[in-house]
C-alpha positions as CSV (number, residue, x, y, z in Angstrom):
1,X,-32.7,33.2,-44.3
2,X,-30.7,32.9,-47.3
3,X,-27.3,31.1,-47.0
4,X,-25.6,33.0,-49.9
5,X,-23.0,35.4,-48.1
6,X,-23.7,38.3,-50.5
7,X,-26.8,38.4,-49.4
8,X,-26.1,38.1,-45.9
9,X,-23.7,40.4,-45.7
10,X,-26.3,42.7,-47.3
11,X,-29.2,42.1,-45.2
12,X,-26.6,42.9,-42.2
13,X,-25.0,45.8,-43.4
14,X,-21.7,45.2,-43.6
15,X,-18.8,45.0,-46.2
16,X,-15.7,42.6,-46.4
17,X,-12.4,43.4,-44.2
18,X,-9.8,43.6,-46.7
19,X,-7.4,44.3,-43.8
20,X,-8.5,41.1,-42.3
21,X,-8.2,39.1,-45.6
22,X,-12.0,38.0,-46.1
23,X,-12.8,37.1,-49.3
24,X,-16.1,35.0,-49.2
25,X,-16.7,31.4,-51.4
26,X,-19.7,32.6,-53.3
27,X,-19.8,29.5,-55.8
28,X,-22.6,26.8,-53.9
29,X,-20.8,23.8,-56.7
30,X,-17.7,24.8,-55.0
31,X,-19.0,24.8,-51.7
32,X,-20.5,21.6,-52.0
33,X,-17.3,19.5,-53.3
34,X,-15.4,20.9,-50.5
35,X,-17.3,19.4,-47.6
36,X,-18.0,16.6,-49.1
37,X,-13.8,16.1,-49.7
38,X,-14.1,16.2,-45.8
39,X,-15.9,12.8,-45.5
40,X,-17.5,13.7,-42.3
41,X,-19.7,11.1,-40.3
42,X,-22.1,12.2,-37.9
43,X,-20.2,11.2,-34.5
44,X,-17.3,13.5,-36.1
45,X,-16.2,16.7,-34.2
46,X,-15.8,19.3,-37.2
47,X,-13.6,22.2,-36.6
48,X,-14.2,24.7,-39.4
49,X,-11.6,28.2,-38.9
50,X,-12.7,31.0,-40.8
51,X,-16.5,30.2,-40.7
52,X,-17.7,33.9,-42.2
53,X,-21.1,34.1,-43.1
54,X,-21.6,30.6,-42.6
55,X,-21.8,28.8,-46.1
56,X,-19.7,25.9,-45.0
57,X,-21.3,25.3,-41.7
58,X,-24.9,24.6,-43.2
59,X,-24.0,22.0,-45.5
60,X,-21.0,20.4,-42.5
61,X,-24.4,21.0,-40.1
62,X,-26.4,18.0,-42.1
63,X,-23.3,15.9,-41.8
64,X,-21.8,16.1,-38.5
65,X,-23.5,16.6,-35.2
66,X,-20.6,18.6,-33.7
67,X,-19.7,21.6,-35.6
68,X,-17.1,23.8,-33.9
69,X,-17.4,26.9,-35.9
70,X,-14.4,29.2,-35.1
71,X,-14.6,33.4,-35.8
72,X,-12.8,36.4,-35.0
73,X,-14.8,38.8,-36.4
74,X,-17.3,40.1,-34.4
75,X,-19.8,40.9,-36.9
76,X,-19.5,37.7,-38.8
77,X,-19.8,36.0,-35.2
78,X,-23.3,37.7,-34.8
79,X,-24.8,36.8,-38.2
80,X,-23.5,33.1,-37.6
81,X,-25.6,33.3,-33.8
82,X,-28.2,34.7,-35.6
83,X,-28.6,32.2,-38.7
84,X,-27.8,28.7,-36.3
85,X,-29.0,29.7,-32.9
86,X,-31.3,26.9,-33.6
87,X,-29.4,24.5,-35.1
88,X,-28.3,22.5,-32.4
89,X,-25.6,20.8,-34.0
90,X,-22.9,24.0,-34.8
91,X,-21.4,25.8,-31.7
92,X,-19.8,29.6,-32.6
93,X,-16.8,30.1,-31.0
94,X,-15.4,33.4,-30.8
95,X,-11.6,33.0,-31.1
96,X,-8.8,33.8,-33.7
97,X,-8.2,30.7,-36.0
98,X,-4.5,31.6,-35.7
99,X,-4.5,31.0,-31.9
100,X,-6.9,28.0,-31.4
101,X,-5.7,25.2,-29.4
102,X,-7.4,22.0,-30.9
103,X,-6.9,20.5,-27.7
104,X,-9.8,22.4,-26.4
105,X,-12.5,21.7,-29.1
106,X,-15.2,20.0,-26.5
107,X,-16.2,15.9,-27.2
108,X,-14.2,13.0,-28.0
109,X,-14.6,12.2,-31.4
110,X,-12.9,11.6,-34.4
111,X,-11.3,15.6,-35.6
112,X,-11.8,17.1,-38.9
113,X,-10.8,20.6,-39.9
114,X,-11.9,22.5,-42.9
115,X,-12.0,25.9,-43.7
116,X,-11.6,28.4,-46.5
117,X,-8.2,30.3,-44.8
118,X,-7.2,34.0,-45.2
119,X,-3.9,33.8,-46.5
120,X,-2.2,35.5,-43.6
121,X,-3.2,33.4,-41.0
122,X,-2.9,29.6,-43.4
123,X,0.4,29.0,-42.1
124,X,-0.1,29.0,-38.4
125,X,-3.2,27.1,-39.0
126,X,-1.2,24.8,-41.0
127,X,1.5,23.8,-38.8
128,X,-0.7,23.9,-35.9
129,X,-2.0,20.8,-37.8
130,X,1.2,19.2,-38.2
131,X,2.0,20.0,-34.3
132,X,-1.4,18.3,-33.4
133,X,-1.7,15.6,-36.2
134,X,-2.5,12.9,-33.7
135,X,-5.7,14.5,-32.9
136,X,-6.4,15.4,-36.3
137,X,-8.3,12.3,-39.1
138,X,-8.4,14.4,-42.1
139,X,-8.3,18.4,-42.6
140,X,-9.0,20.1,-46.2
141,X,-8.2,23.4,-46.5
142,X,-9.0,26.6,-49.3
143,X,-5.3,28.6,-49.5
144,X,-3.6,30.2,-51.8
145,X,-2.6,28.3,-55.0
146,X,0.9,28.9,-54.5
147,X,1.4,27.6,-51.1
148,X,-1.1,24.3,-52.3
149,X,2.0,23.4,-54.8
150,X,5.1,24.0,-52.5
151,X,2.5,21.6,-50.0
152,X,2.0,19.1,-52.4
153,X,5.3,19.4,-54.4
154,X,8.2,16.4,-55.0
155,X,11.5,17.1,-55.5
156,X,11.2,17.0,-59.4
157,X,8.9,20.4,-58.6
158,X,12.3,22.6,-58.2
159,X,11.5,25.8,-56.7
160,X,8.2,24.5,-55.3
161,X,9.8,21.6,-53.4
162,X,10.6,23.2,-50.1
163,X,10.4,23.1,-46.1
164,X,6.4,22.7,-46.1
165,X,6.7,19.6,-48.9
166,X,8.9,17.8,-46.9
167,X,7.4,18.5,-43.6
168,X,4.1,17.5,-44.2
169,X,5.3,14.9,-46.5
170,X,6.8,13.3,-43.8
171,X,3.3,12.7,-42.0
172,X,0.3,13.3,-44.6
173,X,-0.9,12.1,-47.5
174,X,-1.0,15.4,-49.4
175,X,-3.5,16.2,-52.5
176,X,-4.4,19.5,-54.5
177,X,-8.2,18.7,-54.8
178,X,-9.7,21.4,-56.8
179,X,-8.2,24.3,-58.1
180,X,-10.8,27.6,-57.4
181,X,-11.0,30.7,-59.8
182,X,-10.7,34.1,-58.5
183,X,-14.2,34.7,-59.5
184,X,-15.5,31.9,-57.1
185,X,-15.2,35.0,-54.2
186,X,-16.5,37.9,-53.2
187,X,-14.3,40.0,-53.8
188,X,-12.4,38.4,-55.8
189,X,-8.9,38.0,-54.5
190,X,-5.7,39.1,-56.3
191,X,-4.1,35.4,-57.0
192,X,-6.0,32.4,-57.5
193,X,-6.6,29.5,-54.7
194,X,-6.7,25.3,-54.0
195,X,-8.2,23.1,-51.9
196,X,-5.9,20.5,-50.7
197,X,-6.5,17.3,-48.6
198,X,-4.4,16.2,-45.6
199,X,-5.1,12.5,-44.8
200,X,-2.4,11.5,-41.9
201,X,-0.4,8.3,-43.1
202,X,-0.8,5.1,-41.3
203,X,2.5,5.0,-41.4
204,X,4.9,8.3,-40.9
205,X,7.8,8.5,-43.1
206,X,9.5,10.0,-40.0
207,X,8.9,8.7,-36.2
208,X,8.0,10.9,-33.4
209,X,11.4,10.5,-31.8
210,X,13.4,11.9,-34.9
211,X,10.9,15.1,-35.4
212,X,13.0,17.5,-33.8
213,X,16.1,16.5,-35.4
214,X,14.6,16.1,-39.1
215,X,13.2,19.2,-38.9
216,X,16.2,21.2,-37.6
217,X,18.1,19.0,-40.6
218,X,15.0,20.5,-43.6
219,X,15.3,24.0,-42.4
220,X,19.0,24.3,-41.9
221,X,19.2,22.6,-45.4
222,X,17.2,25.6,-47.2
223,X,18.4,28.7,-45.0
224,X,20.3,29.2,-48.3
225,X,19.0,27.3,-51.5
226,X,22.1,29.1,-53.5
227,X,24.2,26.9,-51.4
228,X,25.1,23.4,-51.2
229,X,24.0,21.1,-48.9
230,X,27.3,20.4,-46.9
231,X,27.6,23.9,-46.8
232,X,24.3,24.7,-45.5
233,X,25.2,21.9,-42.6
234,X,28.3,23.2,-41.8
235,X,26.9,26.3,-40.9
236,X,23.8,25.2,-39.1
237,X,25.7,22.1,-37.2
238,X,28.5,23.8,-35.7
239,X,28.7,21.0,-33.0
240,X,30.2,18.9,-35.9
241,X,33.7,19.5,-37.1
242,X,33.2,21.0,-40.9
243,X,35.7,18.5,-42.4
244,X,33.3,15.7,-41.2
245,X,30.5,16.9,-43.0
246,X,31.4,15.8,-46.2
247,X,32.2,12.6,-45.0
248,X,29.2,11.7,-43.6
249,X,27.3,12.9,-46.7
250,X,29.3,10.6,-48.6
251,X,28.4,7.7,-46.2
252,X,25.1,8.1,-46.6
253,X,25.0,8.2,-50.4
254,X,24.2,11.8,-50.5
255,X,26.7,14.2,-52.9
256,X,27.9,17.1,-50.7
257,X,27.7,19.1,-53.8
258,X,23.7,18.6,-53.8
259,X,21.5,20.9,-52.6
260,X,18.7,20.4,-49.8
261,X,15.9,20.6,-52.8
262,X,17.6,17.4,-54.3
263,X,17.1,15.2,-51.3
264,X,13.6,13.5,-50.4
265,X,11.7,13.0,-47.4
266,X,13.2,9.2,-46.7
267,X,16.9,10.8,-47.1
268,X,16.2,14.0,-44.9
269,X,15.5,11.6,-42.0
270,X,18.2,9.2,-42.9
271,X,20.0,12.4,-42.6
272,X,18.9,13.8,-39.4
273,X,19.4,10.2,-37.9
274,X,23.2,10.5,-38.8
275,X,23.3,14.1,-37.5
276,X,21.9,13.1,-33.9
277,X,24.3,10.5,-33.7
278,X,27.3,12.5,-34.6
279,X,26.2,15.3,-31.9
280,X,25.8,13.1,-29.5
């Protein structure tokens, strides 16, 4: 049976959800440089969300041994029985990508994810991966080519440095891999898309301990970009007098007048250090 999802969408009968976002990789080059960015070995448990029609899952199939390929759609979940039933080595699992736990993918291997993501549901998927990064070797992911560049962006980005730079930042080694044309899908979707690669550091910039408090620190310093940082802190760390804000932005080297965009990852956590101490 032919792996091309045109044609297997054909032979089933059955059209593209737009409500559900499904725009199918049609281009094989594309499809091939994307697993092979995964680097999977054959004792790896490979979690691909979004499987479709399946043109992923054959080429992961020859690498890996345990491929965990996760649908909602109930059609596309029958025409990926039908094409692996005998292919021992990819298990359907009938679930919405949004929801999956991957504390419940089965084995004890090594954990890759991959998939090409609907835009709606590739943030949930996204910081599911942050949540569960210890469980997680490398991920590379299809999204949209907007959300790829605030991932991947520095501070010397502007407007595309923002809460998901510095949060993944802080424990991945983020990369835009290959940029995809809209004529790569079927259909083709309205804005164009990236592949990006997640490889956890060896090292986070951020320890466990300090997570909640550096990432209450990023998000109350963007709830307003127009304002300043101490501003932004003020209003978010009412706990702390206001007239001490300043002060301990100036004791860590940081201008009050800045703004959360200016600061990086290794200054947001010097931050939130300093914040925990003075509300405690």
């Amino acid at each position: 049976m032919s792996n091309n999802p045109r044609h297997l969408l054909q032979q089933h009968g059955l059209k593209p959800k737009k409500e559900w976002g499904q725009n199918f990789l049609v281009e094989p080059n594309i499809t091939k440089r994307i697993v092979e960015l995964l680097e999977a070995q054959k004792d790896d448990r490979v979690v691909e969300f979004g499987a479709g029609t399946g043109a992923l899952t054959k080429l992961l199939s020859e690498r890996s041994d345990h491929v965990f390929a996760v649908e909602r759609d109930r059609d596309m979940i029958g025409v990926l029985e039908e094409v692996y039933a005998k292919v021992p080595s990819v298990e359907v699992i009938a679930a919405d990508a949004a929801k999956f736990d991957l504390n419940d993918v089965p084995g004890e291997g090594p954990l890759l994810v991959i998939g090409n993501l609907p835009y709606q549901i590739s943030s949930p998927i996204l910081f599911q991966i942050l949540e569960q990064r210890k469980l997680v070797k490398r991920a590379v992911l299809m999204i949209q080519k907007e959300v790829a560049d605030r991932l991947s962006a520095t501070p010397k980005d502007g407007k595309d440095y923002s809460i998901l730079s510095i949060r993944f930042g802080a424990y991945f080694d983020v990369k835009q891999a290959i940029s995809v044309s809209r004529g790569c899908f079927f259909p083709r979707p309205k804005v164009e898309s990236a592949v990006i690669t997640l490889q956890p550091l060896e090292t986070p910039r951020v320890p466990d301990e300090l997570e909640p408090w550096f990432a209450k620190a990023v998000k109350i310093a963007f709830a307003s970009r127009r304002k300043t940082l101490a501003n932004n802190l003020k209003s978010g760390f009412r706990d702390i007098p206001k007239a001490r804000i300043p002060e301990l932005l100036e004791e860590l080297g940081l201008d009050p007048k800045c703004r959360g965009e200016n600061l990086t990852i290794e200054e947001f956590a010097t931050l939130a250090k300093a914040l925990q101490k003075e509300t405690n």
